[in-house]
N, CA, C and O of each residue as an XYZ file, in Angstrom:
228
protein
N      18.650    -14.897     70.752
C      18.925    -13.960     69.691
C      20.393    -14.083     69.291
O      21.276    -14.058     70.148
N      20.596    -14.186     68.277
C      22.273    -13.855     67.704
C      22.741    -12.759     67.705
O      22.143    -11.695     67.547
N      24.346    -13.017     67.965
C      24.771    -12.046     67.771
C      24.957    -10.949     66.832
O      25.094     -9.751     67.080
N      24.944    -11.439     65.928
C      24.760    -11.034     64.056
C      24.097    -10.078     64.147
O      24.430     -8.929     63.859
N      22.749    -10.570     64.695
C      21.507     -9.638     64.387
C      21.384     -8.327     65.319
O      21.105     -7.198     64.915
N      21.689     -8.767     66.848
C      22.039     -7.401     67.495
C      22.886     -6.433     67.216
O      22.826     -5.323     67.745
N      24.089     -6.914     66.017
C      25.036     -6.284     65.828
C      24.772     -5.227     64.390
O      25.361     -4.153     64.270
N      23.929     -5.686     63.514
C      23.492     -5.334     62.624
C      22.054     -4.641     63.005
O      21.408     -4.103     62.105
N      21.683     -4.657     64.021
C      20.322     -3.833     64.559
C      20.726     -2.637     65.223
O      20.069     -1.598     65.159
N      22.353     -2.820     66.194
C      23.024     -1.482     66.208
C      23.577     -0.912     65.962
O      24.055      0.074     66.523
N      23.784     -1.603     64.443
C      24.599     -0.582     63.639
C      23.865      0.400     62.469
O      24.329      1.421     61.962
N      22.517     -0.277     62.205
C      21.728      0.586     61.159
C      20.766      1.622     62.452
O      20.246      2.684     62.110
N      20.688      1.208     63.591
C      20.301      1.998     64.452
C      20.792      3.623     64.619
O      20.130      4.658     64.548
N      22.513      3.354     64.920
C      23.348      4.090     64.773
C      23.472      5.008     63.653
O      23.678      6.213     63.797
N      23.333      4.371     62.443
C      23.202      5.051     61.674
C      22.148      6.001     61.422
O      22.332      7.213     61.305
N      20.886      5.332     61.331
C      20.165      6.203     61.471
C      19.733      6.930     62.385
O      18.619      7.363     62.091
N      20.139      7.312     63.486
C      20.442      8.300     64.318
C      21.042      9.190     64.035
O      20.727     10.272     64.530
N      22.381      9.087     62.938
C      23.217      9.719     62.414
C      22.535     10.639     61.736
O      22.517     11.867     61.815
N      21.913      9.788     60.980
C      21.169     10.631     59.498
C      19.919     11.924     60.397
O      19.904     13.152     60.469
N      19.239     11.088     60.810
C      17.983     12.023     61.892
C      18.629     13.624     62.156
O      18.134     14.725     61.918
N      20.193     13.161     62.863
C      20.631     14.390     63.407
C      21.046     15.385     62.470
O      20.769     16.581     62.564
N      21.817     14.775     61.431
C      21.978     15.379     59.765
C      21.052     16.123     58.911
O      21.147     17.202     58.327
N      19.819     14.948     59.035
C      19.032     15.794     58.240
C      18.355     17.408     58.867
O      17.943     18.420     58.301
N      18.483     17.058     60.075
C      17.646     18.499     60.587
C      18.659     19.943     60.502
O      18.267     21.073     60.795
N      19.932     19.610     60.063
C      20.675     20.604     59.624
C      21.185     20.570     58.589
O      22.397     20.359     58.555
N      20.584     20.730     57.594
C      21.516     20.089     55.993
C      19.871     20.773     54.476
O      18.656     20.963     54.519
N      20.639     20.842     53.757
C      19.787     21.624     52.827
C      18.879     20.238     52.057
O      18.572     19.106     52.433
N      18.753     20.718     51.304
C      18.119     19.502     50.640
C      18.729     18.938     49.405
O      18.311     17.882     48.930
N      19.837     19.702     48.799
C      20.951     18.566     47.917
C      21.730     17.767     49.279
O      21.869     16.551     49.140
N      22.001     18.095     49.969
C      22.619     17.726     50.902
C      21.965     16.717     51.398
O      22.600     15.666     51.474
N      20.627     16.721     51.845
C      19.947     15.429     52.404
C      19.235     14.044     51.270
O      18.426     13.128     51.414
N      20.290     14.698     49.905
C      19.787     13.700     49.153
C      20.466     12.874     48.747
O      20.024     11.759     48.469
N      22.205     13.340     48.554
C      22.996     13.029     49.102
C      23.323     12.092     50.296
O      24.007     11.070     50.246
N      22.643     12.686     51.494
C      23.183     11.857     52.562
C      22.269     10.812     52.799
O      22.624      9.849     53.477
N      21.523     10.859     52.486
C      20.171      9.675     52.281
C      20.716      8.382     51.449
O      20.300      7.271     51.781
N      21.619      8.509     50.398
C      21.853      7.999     49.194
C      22.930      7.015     50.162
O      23.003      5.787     50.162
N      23.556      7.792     50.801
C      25.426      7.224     51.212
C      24.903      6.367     52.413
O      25.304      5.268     52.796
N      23.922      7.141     52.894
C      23.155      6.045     54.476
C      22.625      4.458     53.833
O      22.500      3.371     54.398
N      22.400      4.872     52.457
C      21.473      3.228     52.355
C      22.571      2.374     52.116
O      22.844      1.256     52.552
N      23.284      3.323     51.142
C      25.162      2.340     50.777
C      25.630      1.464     52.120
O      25.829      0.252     52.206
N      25.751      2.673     53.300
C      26.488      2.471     54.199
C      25.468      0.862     55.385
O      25.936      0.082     56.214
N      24.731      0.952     55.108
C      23.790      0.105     55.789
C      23.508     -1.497     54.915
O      23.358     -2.653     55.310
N      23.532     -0.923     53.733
C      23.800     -2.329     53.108
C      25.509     -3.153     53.076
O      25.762     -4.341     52.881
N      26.425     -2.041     53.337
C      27.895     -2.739     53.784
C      27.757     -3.326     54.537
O      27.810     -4.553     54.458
N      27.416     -2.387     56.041
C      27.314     -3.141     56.841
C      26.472     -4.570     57.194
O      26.918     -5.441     57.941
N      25.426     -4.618     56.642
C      24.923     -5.813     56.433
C      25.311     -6.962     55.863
O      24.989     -8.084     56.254
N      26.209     -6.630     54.662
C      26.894     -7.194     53.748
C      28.288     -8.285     55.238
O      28.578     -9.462     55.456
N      28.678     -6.921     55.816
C      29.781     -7.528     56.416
C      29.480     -8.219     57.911
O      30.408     -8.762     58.510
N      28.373     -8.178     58.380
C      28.181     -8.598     59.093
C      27.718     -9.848     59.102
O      27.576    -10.592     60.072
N      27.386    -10.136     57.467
C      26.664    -11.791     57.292
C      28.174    -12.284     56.916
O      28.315    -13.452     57.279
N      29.207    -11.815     56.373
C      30.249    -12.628     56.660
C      30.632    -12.895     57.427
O      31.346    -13.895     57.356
N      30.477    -12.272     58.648
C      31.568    -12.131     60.434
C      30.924    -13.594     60.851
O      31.536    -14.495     61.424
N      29.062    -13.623     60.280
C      28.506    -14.762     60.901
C      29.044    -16.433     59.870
O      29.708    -17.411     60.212
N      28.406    -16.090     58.654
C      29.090    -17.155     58.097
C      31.024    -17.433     58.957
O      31.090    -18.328     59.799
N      31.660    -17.045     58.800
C      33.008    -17.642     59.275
C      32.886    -17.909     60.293
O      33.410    -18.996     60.532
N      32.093    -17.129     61.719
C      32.137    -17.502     62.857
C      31.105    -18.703     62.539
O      31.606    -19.427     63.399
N      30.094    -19.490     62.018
C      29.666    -20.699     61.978
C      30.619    -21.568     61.022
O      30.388    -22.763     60.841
């Protein structure tokens, strides 16, 4: 397995753990909102993690 991929499996993991714990206390502009910023935040990270791999190959 690469590293890439474990790294990007615990980071949207993380995240959505984040969100799980969020949503069960948060209204519903609020969880639509934070729903919105979680997908942003998960496609960065994906984004930056296929660069870490491209340079490290």
């Amino acid at each position: 397995m690469q590293l890439s991929a474990i790294m990007k499996g615990f980071a949207v993991g993380a995240a959505a753990g984040t969100v799980g714990y969020l949503l069960t206390a948060s209204s519903a502009g609020e969880k639509h909102r934070l729903k919105r910023k979680t997908v942003r935040a998960a496609r960065a990270i994906g984004a930056v993690m296929d660069t870490v791999a491209d340079m490290i190959h």
